[in-house]
LUMFI-9266 format. One line per field, with one value per residue (C-alpha): y, x, z. Coordinates in steps of 0.1 Angstrom, whole numbers. Each point is the difference from the previous one (the first is absolute). Layout:
N
c2: c(Y_...);
c1: c(X_...);
c3: c(Z_...);
//
This chain:
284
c2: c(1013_25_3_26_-8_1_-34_-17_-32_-23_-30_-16_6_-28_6_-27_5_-11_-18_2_-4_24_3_26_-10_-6_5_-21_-22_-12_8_4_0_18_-10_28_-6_34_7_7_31_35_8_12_-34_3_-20_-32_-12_-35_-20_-42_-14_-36_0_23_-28_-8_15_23_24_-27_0_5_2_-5_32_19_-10_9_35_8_-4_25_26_0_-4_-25_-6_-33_-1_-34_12_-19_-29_-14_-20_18_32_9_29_29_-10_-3_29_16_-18_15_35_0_-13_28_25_-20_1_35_8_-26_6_22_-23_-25_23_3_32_-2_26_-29_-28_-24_-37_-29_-28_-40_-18_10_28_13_3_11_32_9_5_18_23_11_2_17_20_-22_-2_-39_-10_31_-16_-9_31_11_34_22_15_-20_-13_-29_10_-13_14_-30_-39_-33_-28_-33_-28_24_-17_33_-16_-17_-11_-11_-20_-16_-13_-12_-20_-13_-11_-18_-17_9_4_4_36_11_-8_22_28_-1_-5_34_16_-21_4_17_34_8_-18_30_27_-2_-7_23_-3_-1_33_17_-18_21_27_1_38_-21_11_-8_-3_-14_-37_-28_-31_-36_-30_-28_-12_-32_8_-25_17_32_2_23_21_12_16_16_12_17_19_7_17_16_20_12_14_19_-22_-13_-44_-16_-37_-20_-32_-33_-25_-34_7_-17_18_5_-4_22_-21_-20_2_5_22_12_12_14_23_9_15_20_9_17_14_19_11_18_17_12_15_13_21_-19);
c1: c(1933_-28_-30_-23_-23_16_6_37_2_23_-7_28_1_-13_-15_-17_-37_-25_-32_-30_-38_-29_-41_-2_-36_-27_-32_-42_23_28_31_38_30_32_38_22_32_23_33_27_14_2_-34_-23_-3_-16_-36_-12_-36_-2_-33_2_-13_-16_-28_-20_-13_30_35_11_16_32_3_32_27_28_-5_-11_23_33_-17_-6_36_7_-16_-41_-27_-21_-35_-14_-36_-29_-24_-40_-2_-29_-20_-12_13_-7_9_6_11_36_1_-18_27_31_-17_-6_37_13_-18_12_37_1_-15_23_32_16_-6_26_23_-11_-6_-40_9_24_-29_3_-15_4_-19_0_-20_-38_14_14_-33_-19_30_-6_-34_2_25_-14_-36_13_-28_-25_-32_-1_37_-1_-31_21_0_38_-1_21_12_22_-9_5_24_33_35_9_-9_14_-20_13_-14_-26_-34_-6_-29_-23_-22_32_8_-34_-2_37_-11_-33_22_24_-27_10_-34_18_14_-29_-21_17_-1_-39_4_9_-14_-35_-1_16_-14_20_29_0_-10_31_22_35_0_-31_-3_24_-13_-35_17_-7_15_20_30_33_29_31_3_22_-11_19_-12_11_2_-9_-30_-30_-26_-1_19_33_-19_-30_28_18_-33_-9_32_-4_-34_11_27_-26_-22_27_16_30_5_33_-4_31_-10_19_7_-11_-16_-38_-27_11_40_11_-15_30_34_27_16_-34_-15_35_-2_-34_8_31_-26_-24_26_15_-35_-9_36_-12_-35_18_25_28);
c3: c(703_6_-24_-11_25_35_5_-6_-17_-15_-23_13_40_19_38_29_-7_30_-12_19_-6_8_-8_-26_-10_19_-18_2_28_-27_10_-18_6_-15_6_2_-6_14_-9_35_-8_0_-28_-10_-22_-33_-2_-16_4_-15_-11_-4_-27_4_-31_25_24_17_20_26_14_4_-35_-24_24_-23_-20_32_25_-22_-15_34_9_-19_21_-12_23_-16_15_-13_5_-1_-22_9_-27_-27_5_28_-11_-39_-15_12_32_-10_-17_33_22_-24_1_37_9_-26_24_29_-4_-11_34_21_-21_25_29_-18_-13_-34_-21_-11_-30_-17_-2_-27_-3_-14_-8_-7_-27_6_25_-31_-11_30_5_-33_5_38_-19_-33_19_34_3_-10_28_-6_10_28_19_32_18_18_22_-16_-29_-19_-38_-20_-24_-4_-12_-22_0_-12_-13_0_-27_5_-10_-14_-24_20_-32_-18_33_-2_-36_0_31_-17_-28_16_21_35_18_31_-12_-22_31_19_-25_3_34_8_-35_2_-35_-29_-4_36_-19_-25_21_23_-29_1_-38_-9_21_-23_-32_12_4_40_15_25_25_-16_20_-10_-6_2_-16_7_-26_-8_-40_8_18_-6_24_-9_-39_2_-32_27_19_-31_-8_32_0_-37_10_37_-23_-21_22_17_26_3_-3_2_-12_12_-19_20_-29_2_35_10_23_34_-7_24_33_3_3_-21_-32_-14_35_4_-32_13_32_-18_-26_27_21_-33_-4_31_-1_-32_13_28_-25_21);
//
C-alpha cells in the first residue's frame, strides 16, 4: 500500500532485515554505537530511531530486540542507538545523545534505505523519558550541544514511549517508599538531586505550562506498574491532549515495568500495536 508520504508500507509484510553496527557518536573521546537494522527490499523504508532505557546508568545499543527485530520485519529502518550513561554521564547527556542521534539518522537515512521525512521513535522505560524530552525541547541549546554538520533538526514525526518513566520525581518517591536504594540511587545518579528531577519532568513541563513541541504520541503502560504508577501515564496524556497534542494511551492490564523485554503474548500485542501506529502516521 502506498502512503501519503512516498514510502509503501504494510503492517503485515514481512522482509530479511541485515543488522549491523556503526559509531554514530563520537564526542570529548566517548564513543557510541547504533545498530541498524535494514529491511531487504525494494524502499524507501519508513524510520524508527529507538532509545534504551536502563534507569539512565545502564544499556546499549543491543538493547530490546524482541520488539525491534519483528517491527523491523515489517519493512522500518530502526536505528537503535547507546546513549553515554550516569554515573559518569548526568543529565543532559542522554537527552544530548537522543538529540544528536535524531540529527544523525535524518542525515544517514538515505544511505540505508530509509525515508528521513517519515522519522518516528520510540523509547524503553527511562528512554521513554529521555525522547520525550529531546522531542518536546528540540530546539533547546542544552540538549543540541553536540554539534553535527549539517542541517537537519531534532524534531520528530511521532514517538512511542514504553512504561515510559515519564515522571522522574514520581519514580523517585515510589522508590524511596518502597525502600529500593538500589533504584532511588540511580535516580540521583543521573539527576544529582531533585530540582533536575522536576526540571526535566514531561508532566510537570505541561503542569507549568512549558510552550513545548508536540508531536503525536503513543503511550504503552502497564496497569500493574509499581515503578512508575499507571495514573502518571494517564495523566501525561490527559495533559499532552490539552495543550494541543495528540496522546494515545494503550493501557496493558495487569502488566509490570519493563513487560515488553521478553517474549511472549504481551510483547506480541506490542509490536502489532506499534506497527498499526506508524501505518496510521503514514495515512497508510
Amino acid at each position: 500500500m502506498t502512503t501519503k508520504r512516498g514510502v509503501r508500507y504494510d503492517p503485515n509484510a514481512t522482509f530479511e532485515v541485515r543488522e549491523f553496527d556503526l559509531e554514530y557518536l563520537n564526542y570529548q573521546g566517548e564513543s557510541r554505537m547504533v545498530r541498524i537494522y535494514q529491511p531487504q527490499g525494494e524502499g524507501p523504508f519508513p524510520v524508527l530511531l529507538s532509545i534504551h532505557g536502563g534507569a539512565w546508568s545502564a544499556g546499549n545499543h543491543e538493547n530490546n530486540p524482541v520488539t525491534t527485530r519483528p517491527i523491523a520485519r515489517s519493512g522500518v529502518l530502526v536505528a537503535a542507538i547507546g546513549l553515554r550513561v550516569a554515573p559518569e554521564f548526568p543529565y543532559p547527556a542522554q537527552v544530548q545523545d537522543t538529540n544528536y542521534g535524531t540529527r544523525w539518522i535524518k542525515q544517514h537515512a538515505r544511505e540505508f534505505n530509509g525515508d528521513p521525512s517519515t522519522l518516528g521513535a520510540i523509547g524503553y522505560s527511562s528512554g521513554g523519558h529521555t525522547l520525550p524530552l529531546s522531542a518536546m525541547r528540540p530546539n533547546d541549546p542544552r540538549y543540541g550541544a553536540i554539534p553535527l554538520q549539517g542541517d537537519a533538526d531534532a524534531t520528530v514525526g511521532w514517538m512511542g514511549v514504553c512504561w515510559p518513566v515519564i515522571d522522574p520525581y514520581v519514580r523517585h518517591m515510589v522508590s524511596q517508599q518502597a525502600g529500593n536504594d538500589e533504584l532511588s540511587g540511580k535516580n540521583l545518579g543521573y539527576f544529582l538531586g531533585e530540582e533536575a528531577m522536576h526540571e526535566a519532568n514531561p508532566v510537570e513541563m505541561l503542569e507549568r505550562g512549558e510552550k513545548c513541541v508536540l508531536p503525536p504520541t503513543l503511550v504503552i503502560h502497564g496497569t500493574a506498574d509499581t515503578n512508575v504508577p499507571f495514573e502518571r501515564a494517564e495523566r501525561f496524556c490527559e495533559l499532552y491532549n490539552a495543550a494541543g497534542g495528540k496522546a494515545q494511551l494503550e493501557p496493558f492490564q495487569d502488566q509490570p515495568h519493563s513487560f515488553g523485554n521478553s517474549p511472549g503474548p504481551q510483547s506480541d500485542r506490542l509490536v502489532e500495536v506499534v506497527k498499526s501506529y506508524i501505518a496510521k502516521f503514514l495515512g497508510a
